[in-house]
N, C-alpha and C positions, 0 to 999 in steps of 0.2 A: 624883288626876290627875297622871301623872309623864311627863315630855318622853319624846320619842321615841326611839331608838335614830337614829342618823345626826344629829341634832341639830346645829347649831352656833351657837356665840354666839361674839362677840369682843369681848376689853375697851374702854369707853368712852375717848374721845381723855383724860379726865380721869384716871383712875383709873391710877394711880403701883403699878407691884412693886417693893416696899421690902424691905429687906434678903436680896438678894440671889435674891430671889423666895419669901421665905419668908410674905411677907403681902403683902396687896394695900388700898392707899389712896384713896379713893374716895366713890361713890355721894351720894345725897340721903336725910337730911342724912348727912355725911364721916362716914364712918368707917374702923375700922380690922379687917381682916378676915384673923386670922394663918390660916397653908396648914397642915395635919396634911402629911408627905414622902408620905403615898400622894396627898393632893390636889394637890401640887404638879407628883404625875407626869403629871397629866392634862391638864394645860396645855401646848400647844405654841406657845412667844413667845406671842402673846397672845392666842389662838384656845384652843377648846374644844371637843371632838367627844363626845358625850353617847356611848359606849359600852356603859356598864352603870348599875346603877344609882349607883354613888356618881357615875359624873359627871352622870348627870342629876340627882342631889341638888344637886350643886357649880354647875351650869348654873342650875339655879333658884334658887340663894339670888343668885347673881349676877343674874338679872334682877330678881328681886325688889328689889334694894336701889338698881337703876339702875347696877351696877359695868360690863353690859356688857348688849350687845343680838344680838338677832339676826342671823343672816347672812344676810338672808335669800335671798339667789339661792341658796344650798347646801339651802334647805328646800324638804320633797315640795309639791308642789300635794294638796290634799283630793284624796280617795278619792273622792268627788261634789262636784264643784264647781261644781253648778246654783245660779244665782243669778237674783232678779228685780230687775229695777232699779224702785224706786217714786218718781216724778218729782212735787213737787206746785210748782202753779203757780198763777198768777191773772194771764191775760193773758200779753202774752209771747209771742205768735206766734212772734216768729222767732228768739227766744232756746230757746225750744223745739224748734224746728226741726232750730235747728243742734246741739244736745244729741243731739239723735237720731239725728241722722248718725254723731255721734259714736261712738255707738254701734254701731252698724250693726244690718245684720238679723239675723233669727233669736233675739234674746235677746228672754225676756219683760219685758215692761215694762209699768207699769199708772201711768200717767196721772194725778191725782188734780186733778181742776179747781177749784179756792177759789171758788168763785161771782166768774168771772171777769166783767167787764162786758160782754165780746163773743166769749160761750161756743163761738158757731159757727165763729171764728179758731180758739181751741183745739182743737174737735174734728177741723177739718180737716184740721188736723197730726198728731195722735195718729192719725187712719184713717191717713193718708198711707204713715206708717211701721208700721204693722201693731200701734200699743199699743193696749192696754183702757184705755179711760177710765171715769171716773168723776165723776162734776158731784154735786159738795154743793152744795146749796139754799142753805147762807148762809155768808159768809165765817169760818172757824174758826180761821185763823192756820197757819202752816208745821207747826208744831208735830200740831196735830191733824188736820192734811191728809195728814200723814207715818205716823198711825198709821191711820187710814182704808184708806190702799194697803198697810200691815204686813198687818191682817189676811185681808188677803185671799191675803198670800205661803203658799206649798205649799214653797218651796224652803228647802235646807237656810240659805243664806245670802241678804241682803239687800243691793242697792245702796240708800242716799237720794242721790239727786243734785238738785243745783237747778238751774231751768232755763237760769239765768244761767251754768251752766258747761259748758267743754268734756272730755271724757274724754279722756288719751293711750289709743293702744292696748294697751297691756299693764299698764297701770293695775289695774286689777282684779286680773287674773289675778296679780299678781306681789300684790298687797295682800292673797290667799287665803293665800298660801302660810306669812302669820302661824299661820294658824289650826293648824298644827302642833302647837300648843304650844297644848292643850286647855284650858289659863285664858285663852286670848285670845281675848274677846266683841267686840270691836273692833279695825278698823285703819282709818285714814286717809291720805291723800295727804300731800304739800306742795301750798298752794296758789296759785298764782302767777297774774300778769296775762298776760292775751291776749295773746299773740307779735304784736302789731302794732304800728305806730309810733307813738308818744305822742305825743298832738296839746296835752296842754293841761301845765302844771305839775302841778297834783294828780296827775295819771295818772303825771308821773315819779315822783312822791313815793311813791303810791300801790307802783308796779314794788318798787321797794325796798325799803318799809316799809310792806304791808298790815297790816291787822291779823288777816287769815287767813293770811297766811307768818307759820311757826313756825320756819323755819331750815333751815340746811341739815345739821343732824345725828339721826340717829334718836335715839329716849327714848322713856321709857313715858309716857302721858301719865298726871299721880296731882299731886292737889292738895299744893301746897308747894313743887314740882319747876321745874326751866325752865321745860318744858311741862306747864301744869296745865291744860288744857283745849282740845280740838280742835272746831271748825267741823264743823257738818252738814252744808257746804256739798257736800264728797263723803263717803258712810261706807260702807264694808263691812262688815259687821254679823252675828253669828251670830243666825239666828232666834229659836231658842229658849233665846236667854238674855238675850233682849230685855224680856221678857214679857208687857207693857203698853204698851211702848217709851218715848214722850216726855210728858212732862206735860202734857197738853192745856190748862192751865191759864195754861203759858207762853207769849209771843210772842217774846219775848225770853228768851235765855240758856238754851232748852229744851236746847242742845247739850251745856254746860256740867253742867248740872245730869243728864243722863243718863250724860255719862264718870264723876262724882262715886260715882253709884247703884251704879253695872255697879265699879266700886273699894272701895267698900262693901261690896259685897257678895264680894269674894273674886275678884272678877275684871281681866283687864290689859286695858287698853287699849294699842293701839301706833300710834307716829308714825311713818312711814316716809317719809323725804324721797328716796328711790332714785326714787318715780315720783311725777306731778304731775299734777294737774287745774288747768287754766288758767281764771281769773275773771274774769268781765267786770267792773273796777270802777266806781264811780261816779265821773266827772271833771268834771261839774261842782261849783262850789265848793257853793251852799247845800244841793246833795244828800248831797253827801259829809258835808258836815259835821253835818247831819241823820243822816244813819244812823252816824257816829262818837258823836254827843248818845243815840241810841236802843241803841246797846250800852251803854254808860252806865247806861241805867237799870236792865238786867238787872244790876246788882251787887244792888239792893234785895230781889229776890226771891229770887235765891241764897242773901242771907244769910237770909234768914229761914228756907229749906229745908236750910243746912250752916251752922251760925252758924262752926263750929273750922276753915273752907275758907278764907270769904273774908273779908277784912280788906284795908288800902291797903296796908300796910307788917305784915311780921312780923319782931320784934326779940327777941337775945336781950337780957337783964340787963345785959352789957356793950356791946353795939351800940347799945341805949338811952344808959345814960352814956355813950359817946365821942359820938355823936351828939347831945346835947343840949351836952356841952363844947366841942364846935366849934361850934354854933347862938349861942352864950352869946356868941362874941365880943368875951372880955372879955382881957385879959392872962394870964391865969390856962387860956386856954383851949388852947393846944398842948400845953404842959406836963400839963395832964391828961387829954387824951385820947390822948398819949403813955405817961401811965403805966396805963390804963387797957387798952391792946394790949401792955404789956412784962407786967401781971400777966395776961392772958389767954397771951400766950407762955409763958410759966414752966407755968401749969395744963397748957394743953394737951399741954407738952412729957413731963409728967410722966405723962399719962394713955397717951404713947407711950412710954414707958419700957420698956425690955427691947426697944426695935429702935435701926437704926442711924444714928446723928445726930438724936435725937428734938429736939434744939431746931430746927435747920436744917429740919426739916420744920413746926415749931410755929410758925416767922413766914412759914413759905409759905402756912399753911391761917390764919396772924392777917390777913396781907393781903390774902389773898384777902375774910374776913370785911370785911376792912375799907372793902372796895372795894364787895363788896356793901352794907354799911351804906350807905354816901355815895351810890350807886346809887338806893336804893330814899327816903333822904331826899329827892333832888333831885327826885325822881317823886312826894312827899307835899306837897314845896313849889309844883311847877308843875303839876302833872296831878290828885291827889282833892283836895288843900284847897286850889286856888288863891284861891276865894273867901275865906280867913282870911287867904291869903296877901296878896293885893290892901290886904287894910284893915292889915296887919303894918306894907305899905310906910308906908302913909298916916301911920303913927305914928314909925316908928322908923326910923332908918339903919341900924342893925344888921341889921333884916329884910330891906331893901333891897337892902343889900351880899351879906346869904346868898341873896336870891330869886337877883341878878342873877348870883351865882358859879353856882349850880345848870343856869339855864336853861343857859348859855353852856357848860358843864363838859358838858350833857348833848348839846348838839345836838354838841359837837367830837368826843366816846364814839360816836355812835350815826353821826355821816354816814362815820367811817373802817369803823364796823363792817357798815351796810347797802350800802357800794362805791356809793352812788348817784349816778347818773347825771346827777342836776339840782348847779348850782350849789349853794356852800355857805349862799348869803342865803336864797335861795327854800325850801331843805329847812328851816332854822331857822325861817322863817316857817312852813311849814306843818307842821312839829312841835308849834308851841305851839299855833297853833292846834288842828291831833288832840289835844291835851291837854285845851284850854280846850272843846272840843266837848263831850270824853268827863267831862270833871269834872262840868261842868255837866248832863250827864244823871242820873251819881250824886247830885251834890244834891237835882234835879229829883223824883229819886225817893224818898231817904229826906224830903225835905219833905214829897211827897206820903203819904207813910207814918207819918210823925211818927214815922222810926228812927234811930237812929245807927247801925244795926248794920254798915251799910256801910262804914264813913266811922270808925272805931274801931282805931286800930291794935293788934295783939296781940302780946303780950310771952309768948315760949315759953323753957323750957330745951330 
């Protein structure tokens, strides 16, 4: 399967052309991608038009590697761009309602009813707007509600939306035109909150920092990556590469565990934040924090289905030792985890040898590493092990002092980078909380498991 002829991709905001445009520095995990002069001529500044076949070669190891993404408003729409939208619900009247508006008429849609408690609400709305419904006898979970209305789809492509969301109008249509590019079994929205005015804190917090907003930059979605995992909450979906679609077995984390599969198996998934389905979130507090506890627990089952995906923290060799020498908070501890990023600068500088300024580029990509490190520790100290965290303080000052640099290092990183709108007390507050929800659902769940699998951090080269 080779990209199209009219194709276009453009380089990611990340991804550095170094020496003089003769390589290109980049993707997940970094690398270093030197140009043969005929590759180089097919670049123009930092776009790409798949011509013939080498630039469809040159196009695809770029998307492959996450170095650039597509363009997409420059891509065709499918040749047949029949789609059924499959809705599954349980109750919901007017959240259903207004979904369907959303949509408007004429497109097929089939309804899938969870063994709602006041079926008749449902149905009235599905006749309303012209969907085919479907009522299962007993509640099966999203997951196997969603595959229920798959098989009944005829059309080449699949909407799942949930009832709880609204569609923009070009949503779709523009989330097709992935499909170009014949490895891509999936594409997604960005998902953002109802365009209304927020009545309560969590709602502000929420606007800013769901945990269905992925951001505002496209990427592939591919375990390890920024984006390792997209929401079901909207998907546009290639039929038949779906196959079975979601795991009936899941109630949680079936999203997850299906971008994993479709990646597995040799195929892309894609993030596209150009267009948005807007979410109704939960605003009250013990709800919210209830269903931030119940994503939590789908870490347990993930891992048991991808054990090499999901872990809290992945470390290399040297991000474990700088990270434990700054934990260690001993006198001895700057000093070596200063020298522990000068011998990673020297390695890495060396492995760029033969481009230009390879040290100057070695303590860009040691920084970055290193920022990542203290990132993802500060997220192992307050969000998966706060419960070790908790009994750390009860012992030691040293844990104390690292708990309290963490949270505070993490709420000042995350309120400049989510632009939110709520005061900086109340975000901090309800940051730890979304932590302490989401940890304690992981717990919750390898306790229930008798696993660690979740809860295990992994040390890769």
């Amino acid at each position: 399967m080779t990209l199209p002829l009219g194709f276009v991709v453009e380089l990611d905001r990340h991804t550095r052309v170094v020496d003089g445009g003769r390589a290109l520095l980049g993707g997940f995990p970094t690398r270093l991608l030197k140009l043969t002069p005929r590759a180089r001529r097919l670049l123009t500044g930092r776009a790409l038009v798949v011509r013939d076949a080498a630039g469809a070669l040159l196009a695809d190891r770029l998307l492959e590697t996450g170095m650039a993404h597509p363009v997409v408003g420059s891509l065709p729409a499918p040749t047949d761009p029949r789609y059924t939208v499959v809705v599954p619900v349980r109750d919901r009247p007017r959240q259903l309602d207004r979904l369907l508006r959303s949509i408007g008429p004429g497109r097929a849609v089939i309804v899938v009813d969870d063994a709602s408690r006041q079926p008749a609400a449902v149905a009235a709305v599905a006749a309303r707007h012209g969907a085919r419904l479907i009522a299962l006898a007993a509640n099966v979970g999203p997951a196997a509600a969603r595959n229920a209305g798959l098989r009944l789809v005829t059309t080449p492509y699949v909407v799942f939306a949930d009832s709880d969301i609204v569609l923009d109008p070009d949503t779709v249509s523009t989330l097709l035109r992935h499909f170009a590019d014949p490895r891509v079994a999936m594409a997604v929205p960005r998902i953002t909150g109802l365009p209304t005015p927020a009545t309560t804190w969590i709602e502000r917090y929420e606007n800013s920092r769901s945990s269905l907003d992925l951001g505002a930059h496209p990427a592939p979605v591919r375990p390890g990556t920024p984006v390792s995992w997209a929401s079901s909450a909207c998907v546009v979906a290639r039929v038949d590469a779906l196959g079975e679609g979601f795991d009936a077995g899941m109630r949680v984390g079936e999203d997850v565990d299906l971008c994993w599969r479709l990646v597995a198996a040799g195929r892309r998934v894609r993030y596209e934040p150009a267009v948005r389905a807007a979410h109704e979130h939960r605003v009250r507090l013990r709800d919210w924090l209830q269903r931030k506890a119940v994503y939590g627990t789908g870490a347990q089952p993930l891992a048991e289905r991808h054990p090499e995906s999901v872990a809290p923290v992945v470390f290399a060799p040297w991000s474990t030792a700088f990270a434990a020498a700054l934990l260690a908070g001993r006198r001895w501890s700057t000093p070596a985890a200063a020298a522990v990023l000068g011998a990673v600068t020297v390695r890495i500088a060396r492995k760029l040898n033969g481009t230009e300024h390879p040290y100057r580029l070695a303590v860009r990509l040691t920084g970055n590493g290193a920022l990542a490190t203290l990132s993802q520790t500060s997220a192992l100290l307050t969000r998966h092990w706060w419960p070790l965290t908790v009994v750390g303080c009860a012992l030691s000052g040293r844990v104390r002092r690292a708990a309290a640099v963490a949270a505070l290092a993490d709420i000042a990183l995350e309120y400049r980078r989510d632009q939110a709108t709520l005061d900086p007390l109340r975000y901090g507050v309800a940051r730890r909380l979304d932590d302490l929800a989401y940890g304690a659902g992981v717990w919750f769940a390898a306790l229930r498991a008798r696993s660690s699998a979740a809860l295990r951090p992994r040390v890769t080269r």
